[in-house]
TORPA-4810 file (N, C-alpha, C, O; in nm, 3 decimals):
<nodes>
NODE_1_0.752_2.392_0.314_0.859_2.308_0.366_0.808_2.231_0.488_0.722_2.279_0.560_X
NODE_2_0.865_2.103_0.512_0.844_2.018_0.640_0.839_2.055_0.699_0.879_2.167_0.670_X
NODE_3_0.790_2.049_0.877_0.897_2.105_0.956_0.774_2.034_1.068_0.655_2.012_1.043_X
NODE_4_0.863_2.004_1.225_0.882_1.932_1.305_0.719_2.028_1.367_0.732_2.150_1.376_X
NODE_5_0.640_1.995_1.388_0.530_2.057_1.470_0.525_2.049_1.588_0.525_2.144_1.666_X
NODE_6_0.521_1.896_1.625_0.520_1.860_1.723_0.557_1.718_1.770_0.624_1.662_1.684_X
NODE_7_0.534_1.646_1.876_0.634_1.548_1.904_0.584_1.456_1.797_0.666_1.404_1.722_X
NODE_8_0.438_1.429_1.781_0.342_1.356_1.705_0.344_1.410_1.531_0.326_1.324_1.445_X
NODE_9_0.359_1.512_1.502_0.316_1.573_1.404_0.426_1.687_1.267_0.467_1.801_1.293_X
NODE_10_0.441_1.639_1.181_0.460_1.720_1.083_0.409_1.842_0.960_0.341_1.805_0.864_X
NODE_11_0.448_1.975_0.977_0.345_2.027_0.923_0.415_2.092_0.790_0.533_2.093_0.753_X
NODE_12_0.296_2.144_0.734_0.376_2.187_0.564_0.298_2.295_0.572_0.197_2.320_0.638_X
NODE_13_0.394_2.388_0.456_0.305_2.485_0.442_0.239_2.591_0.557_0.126_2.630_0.586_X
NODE_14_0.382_2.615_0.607_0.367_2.672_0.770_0.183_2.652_0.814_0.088_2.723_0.781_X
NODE_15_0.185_2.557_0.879_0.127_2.443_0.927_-0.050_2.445_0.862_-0.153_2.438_0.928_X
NODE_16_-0.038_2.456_0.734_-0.171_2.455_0.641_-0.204_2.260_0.657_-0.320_2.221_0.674_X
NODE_17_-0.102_2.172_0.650_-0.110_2.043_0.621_-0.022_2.003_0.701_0.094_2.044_0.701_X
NODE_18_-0.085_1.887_0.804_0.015_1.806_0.916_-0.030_1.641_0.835_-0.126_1.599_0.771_X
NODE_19_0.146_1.570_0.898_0.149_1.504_0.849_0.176_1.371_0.966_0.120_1.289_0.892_X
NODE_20_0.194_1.332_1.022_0.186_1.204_1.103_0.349_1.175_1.148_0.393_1.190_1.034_X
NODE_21_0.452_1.149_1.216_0.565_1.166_1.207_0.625_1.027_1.205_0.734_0.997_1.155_X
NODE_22_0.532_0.941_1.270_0.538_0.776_1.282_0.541_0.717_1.159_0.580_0.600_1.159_X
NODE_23_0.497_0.787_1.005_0.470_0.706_0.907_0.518_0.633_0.852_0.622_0.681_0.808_X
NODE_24_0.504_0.502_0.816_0.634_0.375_0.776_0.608_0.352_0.603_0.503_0.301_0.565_X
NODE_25_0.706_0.391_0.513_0.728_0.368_0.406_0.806_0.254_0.341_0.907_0.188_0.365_X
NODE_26_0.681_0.267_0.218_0.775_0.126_0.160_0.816_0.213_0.032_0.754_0.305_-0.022_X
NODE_27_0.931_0.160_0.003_1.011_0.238_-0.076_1.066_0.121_-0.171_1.123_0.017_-0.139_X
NODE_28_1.019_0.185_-0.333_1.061_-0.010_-0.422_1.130_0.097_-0.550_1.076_0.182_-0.620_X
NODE_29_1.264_0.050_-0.542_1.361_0.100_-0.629_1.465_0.038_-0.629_1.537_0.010_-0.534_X
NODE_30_1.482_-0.001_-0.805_1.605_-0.124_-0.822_1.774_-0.063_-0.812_1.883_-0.118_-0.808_X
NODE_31_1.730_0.072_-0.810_1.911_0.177_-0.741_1.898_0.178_-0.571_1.838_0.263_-0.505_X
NODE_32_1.963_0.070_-0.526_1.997_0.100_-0.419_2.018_0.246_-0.358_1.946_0.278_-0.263_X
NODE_33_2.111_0.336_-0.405_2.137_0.488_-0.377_2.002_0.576_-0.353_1.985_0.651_-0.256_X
NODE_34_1.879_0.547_-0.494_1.797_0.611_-0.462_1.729_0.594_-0.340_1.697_0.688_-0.266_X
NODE_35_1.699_0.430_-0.312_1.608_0.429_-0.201_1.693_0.471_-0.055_1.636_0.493_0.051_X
NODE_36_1.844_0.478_-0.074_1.863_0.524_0.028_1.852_0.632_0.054_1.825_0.669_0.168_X
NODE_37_1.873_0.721_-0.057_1.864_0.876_-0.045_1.729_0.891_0.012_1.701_0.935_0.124_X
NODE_38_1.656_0.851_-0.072_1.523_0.891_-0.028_1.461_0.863_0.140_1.387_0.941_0.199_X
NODE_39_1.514_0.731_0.196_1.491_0.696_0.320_1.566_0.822_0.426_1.511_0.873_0.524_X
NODE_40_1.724_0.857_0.370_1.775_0.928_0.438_1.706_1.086_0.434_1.732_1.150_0.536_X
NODE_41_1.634_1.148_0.345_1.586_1.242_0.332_1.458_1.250_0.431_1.455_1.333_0.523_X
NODE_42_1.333_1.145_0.403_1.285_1.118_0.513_1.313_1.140_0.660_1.262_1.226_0.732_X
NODE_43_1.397_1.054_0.691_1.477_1.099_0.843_1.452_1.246_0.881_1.373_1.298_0.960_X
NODE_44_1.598_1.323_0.752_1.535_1.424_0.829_1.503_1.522_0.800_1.566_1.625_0.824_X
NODE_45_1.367_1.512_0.725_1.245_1.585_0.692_1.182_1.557_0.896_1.140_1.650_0.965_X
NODE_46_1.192_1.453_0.931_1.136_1.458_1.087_1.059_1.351_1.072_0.964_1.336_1.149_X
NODE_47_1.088_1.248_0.961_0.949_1.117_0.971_1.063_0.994_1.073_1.183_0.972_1.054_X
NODE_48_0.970_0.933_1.181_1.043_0.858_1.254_0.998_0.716_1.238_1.040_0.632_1.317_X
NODE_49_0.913_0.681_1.138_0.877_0.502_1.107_1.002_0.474_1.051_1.114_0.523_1.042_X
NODE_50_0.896_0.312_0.994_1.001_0.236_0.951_1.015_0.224_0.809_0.915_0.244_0.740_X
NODE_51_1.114_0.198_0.759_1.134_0.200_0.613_1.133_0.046_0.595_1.192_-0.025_0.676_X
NODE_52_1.039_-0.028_0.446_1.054_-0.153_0.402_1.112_-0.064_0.270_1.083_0.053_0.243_X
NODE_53_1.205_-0.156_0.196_1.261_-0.132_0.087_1.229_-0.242_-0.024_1.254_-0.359_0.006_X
NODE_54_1.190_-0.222_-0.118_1.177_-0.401_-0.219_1.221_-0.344_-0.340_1.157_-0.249_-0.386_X
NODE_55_1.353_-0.401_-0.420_1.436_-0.365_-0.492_1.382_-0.381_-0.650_1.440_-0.319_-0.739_X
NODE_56_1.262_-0.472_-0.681_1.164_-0.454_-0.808_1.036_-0.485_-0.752_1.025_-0.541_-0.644_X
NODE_57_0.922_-0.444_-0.835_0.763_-0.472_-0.843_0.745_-0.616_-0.765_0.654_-0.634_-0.684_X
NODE_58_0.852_-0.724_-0.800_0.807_-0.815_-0.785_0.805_-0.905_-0.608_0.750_-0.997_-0.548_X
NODE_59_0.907_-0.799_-0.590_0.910_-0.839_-0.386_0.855_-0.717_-0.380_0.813_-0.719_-0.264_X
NODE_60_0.817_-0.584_-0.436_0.689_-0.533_-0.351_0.546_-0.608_-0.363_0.454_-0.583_-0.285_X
NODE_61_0.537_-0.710_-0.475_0.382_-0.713_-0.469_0.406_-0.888_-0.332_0.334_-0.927_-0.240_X
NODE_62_0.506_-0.927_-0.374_0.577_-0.992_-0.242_0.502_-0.957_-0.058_0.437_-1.014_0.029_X
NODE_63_0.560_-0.846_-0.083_0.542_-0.779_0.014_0.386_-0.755_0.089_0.350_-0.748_0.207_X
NODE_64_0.314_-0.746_-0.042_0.210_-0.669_-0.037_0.110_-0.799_-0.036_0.017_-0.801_0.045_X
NODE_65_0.125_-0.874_-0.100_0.046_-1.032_-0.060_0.016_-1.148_0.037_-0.063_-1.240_0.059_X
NODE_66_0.188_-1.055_0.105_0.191_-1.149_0.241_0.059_-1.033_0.360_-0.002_-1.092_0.449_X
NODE_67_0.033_-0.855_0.337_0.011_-0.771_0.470_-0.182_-0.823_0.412_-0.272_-0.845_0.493_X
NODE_68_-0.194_-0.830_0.290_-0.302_-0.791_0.205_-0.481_-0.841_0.338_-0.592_-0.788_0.348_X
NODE_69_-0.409_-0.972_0.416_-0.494_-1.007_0.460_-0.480_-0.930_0.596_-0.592_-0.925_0.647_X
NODE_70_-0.403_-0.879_0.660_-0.359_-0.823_0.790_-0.461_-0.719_0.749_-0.499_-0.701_0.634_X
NODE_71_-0.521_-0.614_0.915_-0.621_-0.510_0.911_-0.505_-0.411_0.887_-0.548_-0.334_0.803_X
NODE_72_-0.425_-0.388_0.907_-0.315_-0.252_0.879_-0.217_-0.308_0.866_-0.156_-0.384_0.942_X
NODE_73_-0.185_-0.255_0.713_-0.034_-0.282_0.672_0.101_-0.239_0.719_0.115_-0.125_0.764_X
NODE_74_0.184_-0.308_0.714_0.287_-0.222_0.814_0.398_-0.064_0.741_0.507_-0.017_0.774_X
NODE_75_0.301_-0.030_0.640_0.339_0.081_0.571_0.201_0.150_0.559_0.093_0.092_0.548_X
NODE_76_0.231_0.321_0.563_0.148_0.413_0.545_0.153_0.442_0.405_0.041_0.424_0.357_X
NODE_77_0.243_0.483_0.309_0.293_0.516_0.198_0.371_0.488_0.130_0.478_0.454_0.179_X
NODE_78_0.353_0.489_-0.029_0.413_0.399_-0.123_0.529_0.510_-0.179_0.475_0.621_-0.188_X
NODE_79_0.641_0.513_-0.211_0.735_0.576_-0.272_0.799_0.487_-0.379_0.896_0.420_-0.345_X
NODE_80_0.763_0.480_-0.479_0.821_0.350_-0.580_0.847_0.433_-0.742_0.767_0.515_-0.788_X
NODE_81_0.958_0.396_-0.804_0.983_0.406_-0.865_0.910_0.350_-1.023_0.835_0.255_-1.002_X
NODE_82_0.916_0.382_-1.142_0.828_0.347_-1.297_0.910_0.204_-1.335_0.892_0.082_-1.337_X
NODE_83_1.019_0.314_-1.365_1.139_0.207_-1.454_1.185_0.099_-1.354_1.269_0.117_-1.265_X
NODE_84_1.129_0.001_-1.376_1.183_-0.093_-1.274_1.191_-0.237_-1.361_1.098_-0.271_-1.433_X
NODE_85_1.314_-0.317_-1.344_1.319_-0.443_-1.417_1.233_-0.527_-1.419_1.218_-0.565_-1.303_X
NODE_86_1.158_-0.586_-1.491_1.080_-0.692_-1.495_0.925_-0.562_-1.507_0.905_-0.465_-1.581_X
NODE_87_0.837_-0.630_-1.386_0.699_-0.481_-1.394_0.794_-0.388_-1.336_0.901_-0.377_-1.278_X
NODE_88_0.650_-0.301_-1.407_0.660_-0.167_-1.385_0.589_-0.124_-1.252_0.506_-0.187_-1.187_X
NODE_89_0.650_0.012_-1.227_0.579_0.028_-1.109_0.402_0.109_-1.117_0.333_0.152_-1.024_X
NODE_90_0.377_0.105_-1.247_0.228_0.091_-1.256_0.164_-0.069_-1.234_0.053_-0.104_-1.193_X
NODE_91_0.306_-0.164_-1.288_0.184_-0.250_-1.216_0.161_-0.308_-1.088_0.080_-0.393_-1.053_X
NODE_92_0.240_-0.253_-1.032_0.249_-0.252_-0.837_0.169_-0.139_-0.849_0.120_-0.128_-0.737_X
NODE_93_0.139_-0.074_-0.899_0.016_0.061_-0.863_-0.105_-0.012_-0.869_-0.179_-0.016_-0.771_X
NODE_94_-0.142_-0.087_-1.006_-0.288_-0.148_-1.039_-0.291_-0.243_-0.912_-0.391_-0.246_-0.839_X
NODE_95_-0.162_-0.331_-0.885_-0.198_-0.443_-0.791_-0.254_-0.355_-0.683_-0.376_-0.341_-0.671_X
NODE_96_-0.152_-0.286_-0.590_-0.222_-0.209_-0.498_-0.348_-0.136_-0.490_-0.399_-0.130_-0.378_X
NODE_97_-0.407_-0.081_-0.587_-0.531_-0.030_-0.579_-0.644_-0.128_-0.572_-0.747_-0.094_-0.513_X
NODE_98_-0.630_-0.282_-0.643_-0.727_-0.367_-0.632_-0.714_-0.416_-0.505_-0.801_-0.503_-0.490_X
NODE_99_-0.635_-0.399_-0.389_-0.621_-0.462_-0.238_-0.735_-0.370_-0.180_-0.741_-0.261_-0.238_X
NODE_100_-0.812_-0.386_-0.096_-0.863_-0.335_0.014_-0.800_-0.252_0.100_-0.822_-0.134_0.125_X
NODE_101_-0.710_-0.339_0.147_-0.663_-0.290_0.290_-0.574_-0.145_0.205_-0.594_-0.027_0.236_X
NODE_102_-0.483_-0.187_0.101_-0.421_-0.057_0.065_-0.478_0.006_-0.027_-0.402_0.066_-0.103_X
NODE_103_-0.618_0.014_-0.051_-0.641_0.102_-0.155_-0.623_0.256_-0.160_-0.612_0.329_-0.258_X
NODE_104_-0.622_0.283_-0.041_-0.670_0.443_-0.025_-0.484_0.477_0.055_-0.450_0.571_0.128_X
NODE_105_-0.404_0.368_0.008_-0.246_0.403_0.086_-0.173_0.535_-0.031_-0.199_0.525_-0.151_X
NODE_106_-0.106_0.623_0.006_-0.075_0.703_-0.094_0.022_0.671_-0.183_0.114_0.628_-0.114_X
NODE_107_0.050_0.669_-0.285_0.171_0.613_-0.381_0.191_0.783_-0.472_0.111_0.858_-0.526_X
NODE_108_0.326_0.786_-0.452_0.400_0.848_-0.505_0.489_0.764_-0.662_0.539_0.655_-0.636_X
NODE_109_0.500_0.799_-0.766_0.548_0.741_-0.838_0.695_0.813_-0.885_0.695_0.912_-0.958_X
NODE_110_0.801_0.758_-0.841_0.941_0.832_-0.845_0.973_0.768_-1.030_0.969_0.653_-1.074_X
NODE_111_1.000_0.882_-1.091_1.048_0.858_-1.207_1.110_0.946_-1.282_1.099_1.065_-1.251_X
NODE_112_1.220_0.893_-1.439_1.319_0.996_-1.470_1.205_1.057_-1.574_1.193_1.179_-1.585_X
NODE_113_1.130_0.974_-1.640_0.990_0.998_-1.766_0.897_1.115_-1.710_0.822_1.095_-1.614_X
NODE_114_0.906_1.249_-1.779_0.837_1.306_-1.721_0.726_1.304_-1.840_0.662_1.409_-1.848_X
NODE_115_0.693_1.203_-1.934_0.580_1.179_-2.056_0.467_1.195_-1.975_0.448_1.129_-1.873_X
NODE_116_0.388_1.284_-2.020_0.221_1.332_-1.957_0.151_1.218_-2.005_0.069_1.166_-1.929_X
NODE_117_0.165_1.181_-2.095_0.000_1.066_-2.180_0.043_0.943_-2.033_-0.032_0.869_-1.968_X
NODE_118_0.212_0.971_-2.023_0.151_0.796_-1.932_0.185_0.833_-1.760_0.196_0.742_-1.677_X
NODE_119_0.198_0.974_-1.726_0.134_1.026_-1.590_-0.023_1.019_-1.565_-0.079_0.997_-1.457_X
NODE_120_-0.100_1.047_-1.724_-0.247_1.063_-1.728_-0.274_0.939_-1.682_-0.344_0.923_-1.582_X
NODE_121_-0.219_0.829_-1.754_-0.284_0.657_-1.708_-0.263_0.661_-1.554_-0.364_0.669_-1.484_X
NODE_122_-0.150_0.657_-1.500_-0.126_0.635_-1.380_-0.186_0.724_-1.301_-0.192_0.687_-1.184_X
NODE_123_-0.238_0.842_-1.328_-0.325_0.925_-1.217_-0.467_0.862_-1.231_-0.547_0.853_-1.138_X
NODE_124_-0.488_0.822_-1.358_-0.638_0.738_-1.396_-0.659_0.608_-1.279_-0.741_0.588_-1.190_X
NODE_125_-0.521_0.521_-1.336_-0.515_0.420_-1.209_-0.536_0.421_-1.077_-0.580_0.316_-1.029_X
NODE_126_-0.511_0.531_-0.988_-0.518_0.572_-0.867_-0.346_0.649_-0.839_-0.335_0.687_-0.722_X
NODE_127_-0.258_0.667_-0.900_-0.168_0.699_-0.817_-0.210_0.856_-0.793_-0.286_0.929_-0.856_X
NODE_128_-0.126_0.879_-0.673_-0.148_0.989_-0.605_-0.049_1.150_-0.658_-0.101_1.261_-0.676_X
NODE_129_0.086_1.117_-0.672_0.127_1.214_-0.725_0.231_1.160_-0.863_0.191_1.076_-0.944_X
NODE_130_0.340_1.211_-0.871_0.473_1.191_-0.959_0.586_1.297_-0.873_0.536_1.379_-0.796_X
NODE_131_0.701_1.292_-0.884_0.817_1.343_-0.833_0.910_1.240_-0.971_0.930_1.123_-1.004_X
NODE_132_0.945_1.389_-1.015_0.968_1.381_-1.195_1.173_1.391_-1.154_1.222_1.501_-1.128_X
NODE_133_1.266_1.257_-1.158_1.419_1.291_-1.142_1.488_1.363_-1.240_1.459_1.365_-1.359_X
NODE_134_1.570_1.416_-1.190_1.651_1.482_-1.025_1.534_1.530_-1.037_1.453_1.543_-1.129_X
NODE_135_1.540_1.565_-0.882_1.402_1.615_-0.788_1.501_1.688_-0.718_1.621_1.666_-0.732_X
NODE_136_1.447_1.789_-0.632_1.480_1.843_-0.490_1.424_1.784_-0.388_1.338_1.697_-0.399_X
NODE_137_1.481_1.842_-0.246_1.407_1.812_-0.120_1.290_1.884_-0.151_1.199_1.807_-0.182_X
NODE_138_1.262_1.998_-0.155_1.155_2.040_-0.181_1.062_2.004_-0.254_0.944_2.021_-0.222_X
NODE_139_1.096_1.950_-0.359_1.010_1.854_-0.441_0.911_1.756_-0.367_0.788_1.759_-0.364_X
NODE_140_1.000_1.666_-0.307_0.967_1.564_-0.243_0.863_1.619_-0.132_0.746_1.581_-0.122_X
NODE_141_0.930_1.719_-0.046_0.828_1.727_0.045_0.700_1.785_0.017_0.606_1.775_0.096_X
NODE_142_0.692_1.854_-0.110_0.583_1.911_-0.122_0.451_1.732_-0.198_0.339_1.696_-0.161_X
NODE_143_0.519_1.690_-0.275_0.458_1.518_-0.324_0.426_1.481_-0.207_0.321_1.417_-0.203_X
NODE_144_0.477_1.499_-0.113_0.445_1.406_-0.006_0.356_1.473_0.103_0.308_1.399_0.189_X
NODE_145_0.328_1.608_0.109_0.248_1.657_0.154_0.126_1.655_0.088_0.022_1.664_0.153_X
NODE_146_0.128_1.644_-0.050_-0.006_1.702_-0.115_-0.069_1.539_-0.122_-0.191_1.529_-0.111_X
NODE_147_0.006_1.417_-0.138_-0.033_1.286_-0.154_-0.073_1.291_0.051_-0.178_1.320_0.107_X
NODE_148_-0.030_1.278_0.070_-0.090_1.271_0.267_-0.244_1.343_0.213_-0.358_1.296_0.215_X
NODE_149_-0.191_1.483_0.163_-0.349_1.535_0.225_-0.473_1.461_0.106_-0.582_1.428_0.152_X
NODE_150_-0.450_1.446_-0.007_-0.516_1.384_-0.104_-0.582_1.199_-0.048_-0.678_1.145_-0.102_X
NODE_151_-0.520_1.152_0.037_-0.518_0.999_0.128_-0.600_1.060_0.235_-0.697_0.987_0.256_X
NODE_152_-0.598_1.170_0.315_-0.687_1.183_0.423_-0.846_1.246_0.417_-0.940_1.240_0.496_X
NODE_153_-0.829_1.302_0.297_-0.978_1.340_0.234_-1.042_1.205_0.192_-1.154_1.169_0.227_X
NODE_154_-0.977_1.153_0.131_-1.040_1.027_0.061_-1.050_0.934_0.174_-1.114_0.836_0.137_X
NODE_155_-1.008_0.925_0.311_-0.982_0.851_0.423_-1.120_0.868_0.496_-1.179_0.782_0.561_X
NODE_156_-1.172_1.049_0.461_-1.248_1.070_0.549_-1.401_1.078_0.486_-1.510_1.087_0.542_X
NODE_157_-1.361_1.071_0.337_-1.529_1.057_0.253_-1.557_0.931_0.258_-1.672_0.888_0.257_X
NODE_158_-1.412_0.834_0.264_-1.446_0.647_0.254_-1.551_0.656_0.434_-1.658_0.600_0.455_X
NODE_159_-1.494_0.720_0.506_-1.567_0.706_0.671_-1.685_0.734_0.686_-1.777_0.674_0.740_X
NODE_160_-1.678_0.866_0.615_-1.896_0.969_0.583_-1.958_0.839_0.525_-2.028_0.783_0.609_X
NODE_161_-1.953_0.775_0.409_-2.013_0.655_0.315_-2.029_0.543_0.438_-2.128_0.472_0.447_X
NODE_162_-1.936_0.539_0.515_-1.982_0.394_0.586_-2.080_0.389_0.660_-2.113_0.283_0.712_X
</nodes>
């Protein structure tokens, strides 16, 4: 479970995995309710960034075209939904992984499809976890702990290589 570490810091897993408390999510889901739930759950799990919201693929990749040239995007982590009108949110996954700046950002893929053959593609693609609906809090926080720590390994082998 979450829980408040410190003023800076969130830890899981009575404190096996800390998590950053500042982290700003973009959250792309065409149910209003979900992305609010989910923003409001955030809160208070103890995360104090900012939430961007983009209601299909197509104002997240919006989104993501305008930061693409900026050195840090103004989101840490992706929370986006599959089923989404128009693309899918694999293909805001493919777009994002071919960016630089967000390649190594964590994406969570929120969906009701819990079909393995097309979790396999999307873990192939780069996404980081799945959080399969209805979900729990617990659900979530554990996706979002194991995608943090899966982004900071890969954060810190991209650093050893340079």
């Amino acid at each position: 479970m979450l829980e408040i570490h410190d003023e800076k810091y969130l830890a899981y897993d009575e404190d096996e995995l800390f998590m950053p408390r500042d982290l700003n999510f973009l959250i792309v889901d065409d149910e209003n309710d979900v992305s609010e739930l989910l923003a409001t759950a955030l809160k208070e799990f103890g995360f104090t960034g900012n939430f961007i919201f983009a209601s299909s693929t197509e104002e997240a990749i919006s989104i993501c075209n305008r930061i693409n040239k900026e050195e840090k995007p103004p989101f840490d982590f992706i929370l986006c939904d599959w089923n989404l009108t128009g693309l899918s949110g694999l293909d805001l996954l493919m777009m994002v992984r071919s960016y630089t700046v967000l390649h190594d950002t964590p994406f969570v893929m929120v969906t009701a499809n819990d079909n393995v053959s097309g979790m396999l593609v999307a873990t192939k693609k780069g996404c980081s976890d799945y959080l399969v609906k209805p979900f729990t809090m617990e659900e979530l926080q554990l996706k979002l702990a194991i995608s943090w720590e899966k982004h900071r390994k890969a954060s810190s082998a991209s650093l050893k290589e340079a």
